[in-house]
CHARMM-style PDB file with segment names, atoms N, HN, CA, C and O in Angstrom:
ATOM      1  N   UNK     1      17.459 -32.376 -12.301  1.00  0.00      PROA
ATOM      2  CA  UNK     1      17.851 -31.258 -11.480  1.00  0.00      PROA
ATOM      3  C   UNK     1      16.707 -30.937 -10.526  1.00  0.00      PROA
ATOM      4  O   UNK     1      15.583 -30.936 -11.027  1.00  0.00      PROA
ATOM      5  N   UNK     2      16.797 -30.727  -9.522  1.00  0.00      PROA
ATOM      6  HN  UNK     2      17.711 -30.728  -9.116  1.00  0.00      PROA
ATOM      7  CA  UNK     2      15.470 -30.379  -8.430  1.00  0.00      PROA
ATOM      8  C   UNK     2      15.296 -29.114  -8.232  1.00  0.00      PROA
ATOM      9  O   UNK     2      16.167 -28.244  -8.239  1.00  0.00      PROA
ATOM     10  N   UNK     3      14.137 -28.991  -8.049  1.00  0.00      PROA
ATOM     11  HN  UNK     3      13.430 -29.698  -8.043  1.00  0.00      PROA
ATOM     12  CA  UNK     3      13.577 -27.681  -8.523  1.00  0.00      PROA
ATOM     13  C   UNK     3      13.051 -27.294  -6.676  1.00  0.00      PROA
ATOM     14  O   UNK     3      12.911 -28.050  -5.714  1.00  0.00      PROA
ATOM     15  N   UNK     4      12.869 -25.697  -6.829  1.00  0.00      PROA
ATOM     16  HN  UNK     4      12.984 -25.083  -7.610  1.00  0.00      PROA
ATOM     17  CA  UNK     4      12.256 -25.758  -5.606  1.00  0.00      PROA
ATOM     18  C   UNK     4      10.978 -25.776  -5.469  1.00  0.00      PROA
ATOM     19  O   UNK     4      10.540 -25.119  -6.414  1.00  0.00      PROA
ATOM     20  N   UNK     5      10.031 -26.191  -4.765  1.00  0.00      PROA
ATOM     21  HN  UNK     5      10.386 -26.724  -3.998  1.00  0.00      PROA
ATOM     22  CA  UNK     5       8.870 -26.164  -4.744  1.00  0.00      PROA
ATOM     23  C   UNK     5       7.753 -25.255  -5.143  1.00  0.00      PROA
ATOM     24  O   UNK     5       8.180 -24.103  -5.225  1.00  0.00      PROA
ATOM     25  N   UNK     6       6.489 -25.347  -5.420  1.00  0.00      PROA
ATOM     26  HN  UNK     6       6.142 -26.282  -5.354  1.00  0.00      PROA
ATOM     27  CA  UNK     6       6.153 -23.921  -6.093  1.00  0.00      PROA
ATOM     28  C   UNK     6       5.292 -23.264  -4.717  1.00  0.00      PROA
ATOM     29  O   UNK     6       5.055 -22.064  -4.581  1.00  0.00      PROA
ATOM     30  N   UNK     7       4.908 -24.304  -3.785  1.00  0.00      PROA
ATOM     31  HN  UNK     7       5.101 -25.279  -3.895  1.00  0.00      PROA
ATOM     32  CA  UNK     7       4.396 -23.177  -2.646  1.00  0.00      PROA
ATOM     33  C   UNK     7       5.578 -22.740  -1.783  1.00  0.00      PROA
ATOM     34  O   UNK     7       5.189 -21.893  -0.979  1.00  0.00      PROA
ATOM     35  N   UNK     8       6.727 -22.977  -1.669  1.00  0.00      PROA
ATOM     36  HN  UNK     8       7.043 -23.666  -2.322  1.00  0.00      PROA
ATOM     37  CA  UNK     8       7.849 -21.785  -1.358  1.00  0.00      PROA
ATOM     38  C   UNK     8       7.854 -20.495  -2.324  1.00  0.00      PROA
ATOM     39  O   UNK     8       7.778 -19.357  -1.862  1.00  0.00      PROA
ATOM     40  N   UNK     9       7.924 -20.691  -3.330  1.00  0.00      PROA
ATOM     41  HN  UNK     9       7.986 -21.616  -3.706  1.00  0.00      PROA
ATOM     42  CA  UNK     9       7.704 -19.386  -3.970  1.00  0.00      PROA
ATOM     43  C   UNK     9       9.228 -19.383  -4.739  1.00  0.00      PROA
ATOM     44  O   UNK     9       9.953 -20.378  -4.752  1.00  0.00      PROA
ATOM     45  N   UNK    10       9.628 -17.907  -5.464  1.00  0.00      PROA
ATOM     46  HN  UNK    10       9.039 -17.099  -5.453  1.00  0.00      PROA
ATOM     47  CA  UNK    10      10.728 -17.871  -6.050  1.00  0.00      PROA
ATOM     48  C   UNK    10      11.698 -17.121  -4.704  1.00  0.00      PROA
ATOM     49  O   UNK    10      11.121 -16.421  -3.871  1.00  0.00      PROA
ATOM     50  N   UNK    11      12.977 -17.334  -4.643  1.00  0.00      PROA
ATOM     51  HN  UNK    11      13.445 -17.903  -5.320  1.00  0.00      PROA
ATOM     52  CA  UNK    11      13.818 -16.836  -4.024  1.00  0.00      PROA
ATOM     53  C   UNK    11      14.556 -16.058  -4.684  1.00  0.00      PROA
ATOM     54  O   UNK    11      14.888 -16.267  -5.851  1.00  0.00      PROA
ATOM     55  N   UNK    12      15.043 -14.630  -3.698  1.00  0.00      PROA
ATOM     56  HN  UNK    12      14.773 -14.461  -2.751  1.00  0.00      PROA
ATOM     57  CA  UNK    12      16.161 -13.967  -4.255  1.00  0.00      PROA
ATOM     58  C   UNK    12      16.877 -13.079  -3.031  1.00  0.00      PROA
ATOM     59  O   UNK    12      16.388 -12.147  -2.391  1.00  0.00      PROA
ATOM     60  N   UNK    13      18.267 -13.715  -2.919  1.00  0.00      PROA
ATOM     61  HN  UNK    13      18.664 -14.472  -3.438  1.00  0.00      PROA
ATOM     62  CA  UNK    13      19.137 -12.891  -2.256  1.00  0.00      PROA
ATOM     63  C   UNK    13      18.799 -11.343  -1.738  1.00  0.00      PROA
ATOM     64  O   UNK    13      18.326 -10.579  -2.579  1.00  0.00      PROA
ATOM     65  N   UNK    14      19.032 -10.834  -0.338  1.00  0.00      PROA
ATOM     66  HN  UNK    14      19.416 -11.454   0.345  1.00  0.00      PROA
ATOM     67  CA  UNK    14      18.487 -10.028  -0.157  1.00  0.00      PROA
ATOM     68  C   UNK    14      19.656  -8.573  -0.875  1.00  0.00      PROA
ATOM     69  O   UNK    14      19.372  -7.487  -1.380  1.00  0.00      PROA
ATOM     70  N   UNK    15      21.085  -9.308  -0.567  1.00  0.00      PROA
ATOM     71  HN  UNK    15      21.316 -10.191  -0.156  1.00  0.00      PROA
ATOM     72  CA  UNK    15      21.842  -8.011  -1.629  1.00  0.00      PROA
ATOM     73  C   UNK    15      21.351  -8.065  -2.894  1.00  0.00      PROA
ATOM     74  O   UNK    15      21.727  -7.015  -3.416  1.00  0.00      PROA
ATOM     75  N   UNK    16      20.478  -8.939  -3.993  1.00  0.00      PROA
ATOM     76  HN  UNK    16      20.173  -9.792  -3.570  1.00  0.00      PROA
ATOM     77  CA  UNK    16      20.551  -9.021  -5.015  1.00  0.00      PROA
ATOM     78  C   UNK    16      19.531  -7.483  -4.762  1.00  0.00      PROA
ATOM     79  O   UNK    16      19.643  -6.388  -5.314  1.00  0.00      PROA
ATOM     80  N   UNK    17      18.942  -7.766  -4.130  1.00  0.00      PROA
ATOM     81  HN  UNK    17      18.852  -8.655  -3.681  1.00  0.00      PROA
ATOM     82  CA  UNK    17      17.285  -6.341  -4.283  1.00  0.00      PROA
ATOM     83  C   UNK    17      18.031  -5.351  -4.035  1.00  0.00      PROA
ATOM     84  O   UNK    17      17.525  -4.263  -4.308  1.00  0.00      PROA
ATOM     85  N   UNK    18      19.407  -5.334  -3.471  1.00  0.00      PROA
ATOM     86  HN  UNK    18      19.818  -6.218  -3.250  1.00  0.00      PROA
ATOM     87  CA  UNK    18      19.739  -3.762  -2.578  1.00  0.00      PROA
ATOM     88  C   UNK    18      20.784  -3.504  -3.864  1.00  0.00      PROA
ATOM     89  O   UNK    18      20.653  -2.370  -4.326  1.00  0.00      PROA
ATOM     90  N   UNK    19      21.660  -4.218  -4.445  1.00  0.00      PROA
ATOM     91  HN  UNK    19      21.766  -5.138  -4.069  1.00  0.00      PROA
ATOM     92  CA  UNK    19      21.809  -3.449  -5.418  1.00  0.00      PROA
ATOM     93  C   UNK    19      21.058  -3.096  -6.908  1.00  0.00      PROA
ATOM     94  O   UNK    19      21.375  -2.175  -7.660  1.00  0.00      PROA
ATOM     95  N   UNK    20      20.128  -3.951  -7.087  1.00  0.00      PROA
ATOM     96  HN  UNK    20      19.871  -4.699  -6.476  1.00  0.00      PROA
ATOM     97  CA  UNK    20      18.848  -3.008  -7.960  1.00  0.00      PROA
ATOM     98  C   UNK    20      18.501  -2.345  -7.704  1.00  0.00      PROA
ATOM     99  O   UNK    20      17.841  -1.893  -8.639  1.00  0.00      PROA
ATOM    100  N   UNK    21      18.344  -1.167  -6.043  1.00  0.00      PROA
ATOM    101  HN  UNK    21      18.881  -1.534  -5.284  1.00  0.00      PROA
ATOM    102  CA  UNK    21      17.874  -0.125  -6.446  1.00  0.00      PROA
ATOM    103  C   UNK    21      18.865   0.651  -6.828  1.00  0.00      PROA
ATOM    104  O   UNK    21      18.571   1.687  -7.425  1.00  0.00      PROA
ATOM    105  N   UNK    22      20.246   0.337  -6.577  1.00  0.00      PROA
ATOM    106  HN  UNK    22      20.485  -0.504  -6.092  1.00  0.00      PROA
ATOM    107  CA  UNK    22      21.444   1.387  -6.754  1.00  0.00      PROA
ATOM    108  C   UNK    22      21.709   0.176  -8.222  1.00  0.00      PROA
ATOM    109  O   UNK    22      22.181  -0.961  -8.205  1.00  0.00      PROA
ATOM    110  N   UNK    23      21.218   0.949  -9.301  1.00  0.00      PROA
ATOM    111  HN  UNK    23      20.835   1.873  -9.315  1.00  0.00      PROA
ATOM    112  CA  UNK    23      21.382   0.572 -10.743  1.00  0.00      PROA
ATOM    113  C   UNK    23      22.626  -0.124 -11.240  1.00  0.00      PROA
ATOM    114  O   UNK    23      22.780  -1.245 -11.725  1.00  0.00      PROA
ATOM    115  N   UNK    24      23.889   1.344 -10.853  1.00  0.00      PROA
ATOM    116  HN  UNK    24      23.764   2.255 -10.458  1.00  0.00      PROA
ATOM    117  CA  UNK    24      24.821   1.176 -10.902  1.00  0.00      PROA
ATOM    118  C   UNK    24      26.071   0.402 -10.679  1.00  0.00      PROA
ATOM    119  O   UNK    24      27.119   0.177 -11.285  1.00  0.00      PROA
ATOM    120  N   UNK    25      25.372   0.018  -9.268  1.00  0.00      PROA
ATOM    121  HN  UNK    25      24.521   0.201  -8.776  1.00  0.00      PROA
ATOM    122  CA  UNK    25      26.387  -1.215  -8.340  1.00  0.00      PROA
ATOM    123  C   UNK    25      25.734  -2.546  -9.333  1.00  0.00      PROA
ATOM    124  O   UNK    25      26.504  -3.501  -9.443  1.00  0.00      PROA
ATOM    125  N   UNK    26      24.588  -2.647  -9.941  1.00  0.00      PROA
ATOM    126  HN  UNK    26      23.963  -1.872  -9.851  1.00  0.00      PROA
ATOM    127  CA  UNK    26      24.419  -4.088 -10.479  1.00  0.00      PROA
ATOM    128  C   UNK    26      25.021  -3.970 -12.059  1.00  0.00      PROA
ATOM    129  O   UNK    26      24.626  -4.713 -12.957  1.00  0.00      PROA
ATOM    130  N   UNK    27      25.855  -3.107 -12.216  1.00  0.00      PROA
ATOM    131  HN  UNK    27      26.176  -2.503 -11.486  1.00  0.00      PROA
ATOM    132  CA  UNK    27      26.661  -3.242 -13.936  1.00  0.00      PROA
ATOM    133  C   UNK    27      27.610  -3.838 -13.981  1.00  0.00      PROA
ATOM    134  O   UNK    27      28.316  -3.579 -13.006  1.00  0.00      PROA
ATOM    135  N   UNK    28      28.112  -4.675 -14.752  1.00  0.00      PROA
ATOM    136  HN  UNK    28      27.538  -4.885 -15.544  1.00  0.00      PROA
ATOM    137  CA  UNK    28      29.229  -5.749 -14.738  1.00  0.00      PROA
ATOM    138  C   UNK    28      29.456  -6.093 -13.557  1.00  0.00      PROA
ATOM    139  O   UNK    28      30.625  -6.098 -13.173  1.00  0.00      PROA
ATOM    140  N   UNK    29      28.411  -6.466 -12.682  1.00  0.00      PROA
ATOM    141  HN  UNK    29      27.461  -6.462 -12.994  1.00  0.00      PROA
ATOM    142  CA  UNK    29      28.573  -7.409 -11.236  1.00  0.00      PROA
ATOM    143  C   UNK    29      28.797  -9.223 -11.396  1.00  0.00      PROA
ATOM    144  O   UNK    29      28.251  -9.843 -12.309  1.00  0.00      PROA
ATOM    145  N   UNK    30      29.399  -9.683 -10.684  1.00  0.00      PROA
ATOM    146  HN  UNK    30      29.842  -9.180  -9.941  1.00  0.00      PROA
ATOM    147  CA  UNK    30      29.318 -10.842 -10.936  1.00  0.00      PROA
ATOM    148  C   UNK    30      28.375 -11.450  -9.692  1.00  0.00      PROA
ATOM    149  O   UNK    30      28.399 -11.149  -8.498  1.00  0.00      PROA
ATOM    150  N   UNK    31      27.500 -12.457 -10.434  1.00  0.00      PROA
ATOM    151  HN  UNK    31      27.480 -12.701 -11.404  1.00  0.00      PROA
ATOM    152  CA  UNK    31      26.548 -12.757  -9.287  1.00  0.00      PROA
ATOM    153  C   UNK    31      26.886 -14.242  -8.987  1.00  0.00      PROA
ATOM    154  O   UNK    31      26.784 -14.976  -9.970  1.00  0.00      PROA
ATOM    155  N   UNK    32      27.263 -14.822  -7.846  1.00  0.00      PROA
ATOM    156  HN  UNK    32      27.346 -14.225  -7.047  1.00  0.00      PROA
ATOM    157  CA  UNK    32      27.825 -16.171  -7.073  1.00  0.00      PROA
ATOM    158  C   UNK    32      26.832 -16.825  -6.527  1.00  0.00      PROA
ATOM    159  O   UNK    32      27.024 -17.986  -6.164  1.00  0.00      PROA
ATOM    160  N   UNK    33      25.191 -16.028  -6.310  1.00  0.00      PROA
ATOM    161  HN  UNK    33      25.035 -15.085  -6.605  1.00  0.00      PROA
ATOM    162  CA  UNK    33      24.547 -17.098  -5.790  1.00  0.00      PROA
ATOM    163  C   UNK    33      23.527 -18.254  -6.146  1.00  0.00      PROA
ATOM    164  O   UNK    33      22.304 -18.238  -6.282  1.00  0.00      PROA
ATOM    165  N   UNK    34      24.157 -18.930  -6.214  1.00  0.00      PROA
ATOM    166  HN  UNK    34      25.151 -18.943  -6.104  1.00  0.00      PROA
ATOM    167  CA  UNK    34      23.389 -20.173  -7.296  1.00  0.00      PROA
ATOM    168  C   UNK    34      21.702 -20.674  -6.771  1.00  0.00      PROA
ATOM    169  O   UNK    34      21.051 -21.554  -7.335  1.00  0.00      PROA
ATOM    170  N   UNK    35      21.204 -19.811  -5.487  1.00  0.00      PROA
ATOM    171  HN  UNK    35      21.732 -19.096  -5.028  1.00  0.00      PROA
ATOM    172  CA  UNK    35      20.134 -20.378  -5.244  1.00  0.00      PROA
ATOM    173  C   UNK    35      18.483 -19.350  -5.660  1.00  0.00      PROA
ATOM    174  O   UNK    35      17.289 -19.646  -5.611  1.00  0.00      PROA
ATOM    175  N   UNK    36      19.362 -17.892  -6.114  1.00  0.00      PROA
ATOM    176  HN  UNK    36      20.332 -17.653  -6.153  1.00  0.00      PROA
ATOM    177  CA  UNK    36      18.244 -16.928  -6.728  1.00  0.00      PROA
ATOM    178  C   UNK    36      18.132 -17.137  -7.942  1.00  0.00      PROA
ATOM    179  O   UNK    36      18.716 -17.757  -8.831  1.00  0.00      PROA
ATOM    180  N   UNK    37      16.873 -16.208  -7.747  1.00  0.00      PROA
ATOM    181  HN  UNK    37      16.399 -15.704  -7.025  1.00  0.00      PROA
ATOM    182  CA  UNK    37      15.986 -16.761  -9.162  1.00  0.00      PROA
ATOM    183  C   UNK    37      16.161 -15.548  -9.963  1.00  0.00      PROA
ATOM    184  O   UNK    37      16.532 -14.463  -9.516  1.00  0.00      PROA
ATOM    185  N   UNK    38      15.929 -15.756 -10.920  1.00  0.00      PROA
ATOM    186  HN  UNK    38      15.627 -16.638 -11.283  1.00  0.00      PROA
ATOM    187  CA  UNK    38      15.350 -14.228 -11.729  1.00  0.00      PROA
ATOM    188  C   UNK    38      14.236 -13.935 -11.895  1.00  0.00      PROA
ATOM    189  O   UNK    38      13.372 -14.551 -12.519  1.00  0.00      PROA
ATOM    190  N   UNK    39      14.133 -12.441 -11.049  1.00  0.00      PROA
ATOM    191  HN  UNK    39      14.835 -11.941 -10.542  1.00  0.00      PROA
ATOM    192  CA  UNK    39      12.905 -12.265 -10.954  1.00  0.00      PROA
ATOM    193  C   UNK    39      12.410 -10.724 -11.728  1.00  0.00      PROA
ATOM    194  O   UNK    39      13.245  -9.843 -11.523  1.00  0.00      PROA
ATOM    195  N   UNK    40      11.489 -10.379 -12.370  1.00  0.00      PROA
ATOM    196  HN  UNK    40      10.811 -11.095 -12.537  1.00  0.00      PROA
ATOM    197  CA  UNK    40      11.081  -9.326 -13.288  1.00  0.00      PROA
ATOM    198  C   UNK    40      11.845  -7.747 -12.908  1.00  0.00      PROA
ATOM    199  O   UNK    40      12.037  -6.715 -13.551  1.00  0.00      PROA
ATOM    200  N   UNK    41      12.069  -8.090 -11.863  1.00  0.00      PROA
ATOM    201  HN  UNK    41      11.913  -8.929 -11.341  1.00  0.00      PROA
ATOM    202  CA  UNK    41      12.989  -6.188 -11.066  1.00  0.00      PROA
ATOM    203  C   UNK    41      14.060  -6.164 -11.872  1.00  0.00      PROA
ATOM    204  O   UNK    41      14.367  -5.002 -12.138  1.00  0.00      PROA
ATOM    205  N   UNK    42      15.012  -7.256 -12.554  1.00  0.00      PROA
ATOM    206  HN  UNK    42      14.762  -8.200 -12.338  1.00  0.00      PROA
ATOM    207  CA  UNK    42      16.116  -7.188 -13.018  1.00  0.00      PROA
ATOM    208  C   UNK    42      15.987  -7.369 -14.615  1.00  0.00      PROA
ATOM    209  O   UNK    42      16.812  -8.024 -15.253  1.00  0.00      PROA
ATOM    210  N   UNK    43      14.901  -6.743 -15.191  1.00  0.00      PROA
ATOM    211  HN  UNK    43      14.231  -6.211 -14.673  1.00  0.00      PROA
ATOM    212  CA  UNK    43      14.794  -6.807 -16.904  1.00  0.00      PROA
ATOM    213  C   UNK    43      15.766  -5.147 -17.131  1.00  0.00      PROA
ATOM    214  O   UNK    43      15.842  -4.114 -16.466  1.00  0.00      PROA
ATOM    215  N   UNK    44      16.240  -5.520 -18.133  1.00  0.00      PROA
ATOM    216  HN  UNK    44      16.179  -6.359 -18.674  1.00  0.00      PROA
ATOM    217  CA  UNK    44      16.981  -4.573 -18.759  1.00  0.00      PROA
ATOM    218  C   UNK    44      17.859  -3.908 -18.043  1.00  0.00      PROA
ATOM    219  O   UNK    44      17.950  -2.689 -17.899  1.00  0.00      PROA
ATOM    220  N   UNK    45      18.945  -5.328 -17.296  1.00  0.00      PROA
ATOM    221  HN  UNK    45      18.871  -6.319 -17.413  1.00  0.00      PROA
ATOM    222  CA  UNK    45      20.161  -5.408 -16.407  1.00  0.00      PROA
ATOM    223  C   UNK    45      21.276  -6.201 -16.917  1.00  0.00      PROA
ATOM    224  O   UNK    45      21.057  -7.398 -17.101  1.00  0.00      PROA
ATOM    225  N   UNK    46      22.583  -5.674 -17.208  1.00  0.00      PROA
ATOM    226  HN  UNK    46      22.761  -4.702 -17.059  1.00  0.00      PROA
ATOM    227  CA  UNK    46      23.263  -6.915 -17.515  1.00  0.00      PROA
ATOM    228  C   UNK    46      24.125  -7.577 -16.618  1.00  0.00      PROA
ATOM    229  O   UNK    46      24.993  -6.791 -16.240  1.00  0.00      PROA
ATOM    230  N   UNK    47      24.242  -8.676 -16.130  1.00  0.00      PROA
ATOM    231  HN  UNK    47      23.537  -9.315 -16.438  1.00  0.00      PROA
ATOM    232  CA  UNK    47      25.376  -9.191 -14.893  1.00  0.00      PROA
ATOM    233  C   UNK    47      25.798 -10.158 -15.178  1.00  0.00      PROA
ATOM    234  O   UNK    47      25.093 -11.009 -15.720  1.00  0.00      PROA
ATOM    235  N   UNK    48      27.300 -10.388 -14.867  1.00  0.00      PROA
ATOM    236  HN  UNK    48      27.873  -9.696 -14.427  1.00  0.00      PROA
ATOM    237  CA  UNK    48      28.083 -11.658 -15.113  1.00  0.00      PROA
ATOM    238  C   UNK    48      27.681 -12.754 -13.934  1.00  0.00      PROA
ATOM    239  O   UNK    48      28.147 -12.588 -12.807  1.00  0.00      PROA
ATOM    240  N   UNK    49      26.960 -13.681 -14.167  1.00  0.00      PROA
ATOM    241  HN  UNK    49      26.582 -13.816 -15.083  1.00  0.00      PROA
ATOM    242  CA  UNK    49      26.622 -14.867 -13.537  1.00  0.00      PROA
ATOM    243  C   UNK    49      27.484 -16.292 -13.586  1.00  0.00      PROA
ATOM    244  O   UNK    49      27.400 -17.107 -14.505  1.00  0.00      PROA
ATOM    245  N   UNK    50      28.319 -16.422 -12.420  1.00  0.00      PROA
ATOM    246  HN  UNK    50      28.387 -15.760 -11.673  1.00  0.00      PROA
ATOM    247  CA  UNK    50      28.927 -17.730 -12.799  1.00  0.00      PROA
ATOM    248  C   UNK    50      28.496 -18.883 -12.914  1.00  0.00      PROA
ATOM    249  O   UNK    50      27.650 -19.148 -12.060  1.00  0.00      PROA
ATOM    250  N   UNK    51      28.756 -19.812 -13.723  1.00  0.00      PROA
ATOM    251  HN  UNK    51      29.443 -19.597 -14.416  1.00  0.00      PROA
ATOM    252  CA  UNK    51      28.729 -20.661 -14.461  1.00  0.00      PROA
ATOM    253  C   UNK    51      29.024 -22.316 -13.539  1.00  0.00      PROA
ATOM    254  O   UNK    51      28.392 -23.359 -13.704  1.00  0.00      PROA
ATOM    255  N   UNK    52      30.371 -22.026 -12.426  1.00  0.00      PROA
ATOM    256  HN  UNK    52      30.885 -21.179 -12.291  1.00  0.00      PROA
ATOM    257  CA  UNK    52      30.662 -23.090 -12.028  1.00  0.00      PROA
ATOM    258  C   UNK    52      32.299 -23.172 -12.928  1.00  0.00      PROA
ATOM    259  O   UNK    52      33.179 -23.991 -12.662  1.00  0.00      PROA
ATOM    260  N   UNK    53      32.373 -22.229 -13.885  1.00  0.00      PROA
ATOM    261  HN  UNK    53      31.658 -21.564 -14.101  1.00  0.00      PROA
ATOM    262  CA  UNK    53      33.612 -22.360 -14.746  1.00  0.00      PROA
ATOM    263  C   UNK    53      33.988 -21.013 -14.747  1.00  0.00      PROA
ATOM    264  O   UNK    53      34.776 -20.828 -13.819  1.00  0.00      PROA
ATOM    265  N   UNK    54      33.823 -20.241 -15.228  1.00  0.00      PROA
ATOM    266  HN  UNK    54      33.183 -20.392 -15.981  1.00  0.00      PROA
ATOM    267  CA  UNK    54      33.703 -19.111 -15.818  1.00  0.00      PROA
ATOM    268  C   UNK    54      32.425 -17.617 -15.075  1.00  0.00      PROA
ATOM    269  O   UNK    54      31.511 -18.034 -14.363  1.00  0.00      PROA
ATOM    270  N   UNK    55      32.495 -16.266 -15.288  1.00  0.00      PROA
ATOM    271  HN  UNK    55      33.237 -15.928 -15.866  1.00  0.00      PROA
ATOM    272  CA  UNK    55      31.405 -15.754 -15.397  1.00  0.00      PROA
ATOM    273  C   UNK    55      30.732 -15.100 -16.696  1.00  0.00      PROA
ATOM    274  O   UNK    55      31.316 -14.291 -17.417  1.00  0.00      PROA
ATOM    275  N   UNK    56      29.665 -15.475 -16.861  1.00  0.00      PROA
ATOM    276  HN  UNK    56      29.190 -16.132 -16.275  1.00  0.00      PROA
ATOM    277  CA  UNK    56      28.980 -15.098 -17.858  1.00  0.00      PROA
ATOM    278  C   UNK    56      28.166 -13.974 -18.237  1.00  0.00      PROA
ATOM    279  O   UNK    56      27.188 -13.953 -17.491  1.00  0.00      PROA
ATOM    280  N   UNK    57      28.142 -13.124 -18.985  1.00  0.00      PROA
ATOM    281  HN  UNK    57      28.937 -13.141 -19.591  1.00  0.00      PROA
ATOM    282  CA  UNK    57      27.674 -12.047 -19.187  1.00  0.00      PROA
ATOM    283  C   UNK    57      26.305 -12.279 -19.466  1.00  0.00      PROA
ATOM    284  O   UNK    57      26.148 -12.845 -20.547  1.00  0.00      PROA
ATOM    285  N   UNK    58      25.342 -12.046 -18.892  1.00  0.00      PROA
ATOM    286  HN  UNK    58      25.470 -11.586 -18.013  1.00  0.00      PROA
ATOM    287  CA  UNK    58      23.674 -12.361 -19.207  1.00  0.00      PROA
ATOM    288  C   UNK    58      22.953 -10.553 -19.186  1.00  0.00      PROA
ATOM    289  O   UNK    58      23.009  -9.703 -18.297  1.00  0.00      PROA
ATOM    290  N   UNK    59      22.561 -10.528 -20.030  1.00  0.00      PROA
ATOM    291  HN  UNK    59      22.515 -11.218 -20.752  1.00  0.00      PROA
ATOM    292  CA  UNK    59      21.307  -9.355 -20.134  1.00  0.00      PROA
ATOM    293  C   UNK    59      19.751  -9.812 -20.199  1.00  0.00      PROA
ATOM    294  O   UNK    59      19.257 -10.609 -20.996  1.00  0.00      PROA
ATOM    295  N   UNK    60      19.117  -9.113 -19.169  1.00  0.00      PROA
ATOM    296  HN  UNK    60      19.518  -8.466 -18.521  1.00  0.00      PROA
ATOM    297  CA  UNK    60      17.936  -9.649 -19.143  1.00  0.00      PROA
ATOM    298  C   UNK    60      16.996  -8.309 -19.632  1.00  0.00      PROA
ATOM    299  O   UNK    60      16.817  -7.283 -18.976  1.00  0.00      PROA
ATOM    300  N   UNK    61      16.399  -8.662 -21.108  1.00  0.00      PROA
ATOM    301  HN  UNK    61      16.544  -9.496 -21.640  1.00  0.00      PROA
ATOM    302  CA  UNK    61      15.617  -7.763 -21.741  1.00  0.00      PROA
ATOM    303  C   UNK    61      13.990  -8.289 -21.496  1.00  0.00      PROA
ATOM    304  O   UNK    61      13.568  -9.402 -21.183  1.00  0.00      PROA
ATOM    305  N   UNK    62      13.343  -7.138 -21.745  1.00  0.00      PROA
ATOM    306  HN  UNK    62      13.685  -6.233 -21.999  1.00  0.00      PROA
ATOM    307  CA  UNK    62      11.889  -7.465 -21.372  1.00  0.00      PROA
ATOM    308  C   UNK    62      11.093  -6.816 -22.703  1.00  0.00      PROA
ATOM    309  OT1 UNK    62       9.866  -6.881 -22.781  1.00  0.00      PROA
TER     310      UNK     62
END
């Protein structure tokens, strides 16, 4: 699987940041974009992430 480079850095959607600050809009969201990363702003969030099949319920605890 190819990875992205490490001097690009991590990527993340710019709606992904705008609904973390509005808490609410990121609860049972389903997230479609397969090219963000997870990054530490979203610990102790839960969002359905698709799969390619299905969406999946992921909680990210810290």
């Amino acid at each position: 699987m190819p990875r992205r480079s490490i001097w690009k850095g991590s990527f993340v959607d710019a709606f992904l940041l705008r609904m973390k600050k509005k808490r609410d809009l990121l609860l049972n969201r389903k997230i479609w974009s397969r090219r963000s990363s997870i990054s530490p702003e979203f610990v102790d969030c839960s969002v359905r992430i698709y799969n390619g099949k299905t969406p999946v319920r992921v909680r990210y605890e810290g």
